[in-house]
N, C-alpha and C positions, 0 to 999 in steps of 0.2 A: 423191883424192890425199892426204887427210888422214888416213883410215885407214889403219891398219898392214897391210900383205898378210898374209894366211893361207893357211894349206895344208891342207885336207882329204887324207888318204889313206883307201881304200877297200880295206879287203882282201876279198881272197871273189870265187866265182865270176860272172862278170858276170850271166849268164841264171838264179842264183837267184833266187828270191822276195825274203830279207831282204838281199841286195845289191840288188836292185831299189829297195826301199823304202828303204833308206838316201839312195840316189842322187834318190828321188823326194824326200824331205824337202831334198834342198840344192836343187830344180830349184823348189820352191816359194816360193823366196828370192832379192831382187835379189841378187845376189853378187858386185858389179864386182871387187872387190880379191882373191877366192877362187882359188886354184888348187888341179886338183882331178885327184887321182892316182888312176886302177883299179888298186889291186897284185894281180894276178893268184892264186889259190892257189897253184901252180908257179911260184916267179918263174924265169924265165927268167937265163940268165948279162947277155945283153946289158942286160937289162931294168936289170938290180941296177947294173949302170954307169952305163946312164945316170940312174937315180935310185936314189943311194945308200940314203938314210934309207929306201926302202923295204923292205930284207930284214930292216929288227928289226920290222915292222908287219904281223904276222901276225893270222891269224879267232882270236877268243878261243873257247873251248867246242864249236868247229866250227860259231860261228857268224859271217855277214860282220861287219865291226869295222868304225866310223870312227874316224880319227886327226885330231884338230883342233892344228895348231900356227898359232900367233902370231907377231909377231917374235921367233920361236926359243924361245919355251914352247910345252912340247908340255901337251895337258891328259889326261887319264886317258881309253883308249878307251872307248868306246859301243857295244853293238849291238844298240841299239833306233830309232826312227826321231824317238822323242818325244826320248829323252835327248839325240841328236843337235841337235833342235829347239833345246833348250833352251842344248847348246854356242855356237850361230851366235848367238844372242839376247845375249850376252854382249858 
């Protein structure tokens, strides 16, 4: 309760390799306070409704991307699984 909520987004296709291993570095971490978005490559129209902030959260380089925001900082994306590591360590 003392911790501020976070929001992971996840951009990139679910069944690749470096979306996998993004999603494995958060699954390696207690993360009560984390909420944690798949934004699809294709976002879908519905999808962008119901989760605004995901249509500026696109794959950098065409690779998967995470997006780590705070109470409403968002930090610079990642798409490595360590850089990520090192975002939640924060």
């Amino acid at each position: 309760l003392l911790t501020p909520a976070a929001e992971v987004t996840i951009a990139g296709h679910p069944d690749a390799p470096d979306t996998k291993a993004l999603l494995a570095a958060i699954n390696r971490r207690y993360l009560p306070e984390l909420a944690l978005v798949l934004r699809p490559e294709t976002l879908d129209p519905a999808f962008a409704t119901l989760v605004p902030t995901a249509a500026a959260r696109v794959l950098q380089d065409g690779k998967a991307t995470a997006y780590l925001c705070r109470g409403g900082a968002c930090q610079a994306p990642v798409t490595t699984p360590q850089d990520l590591e090192k975002l939640l360590k924060q």
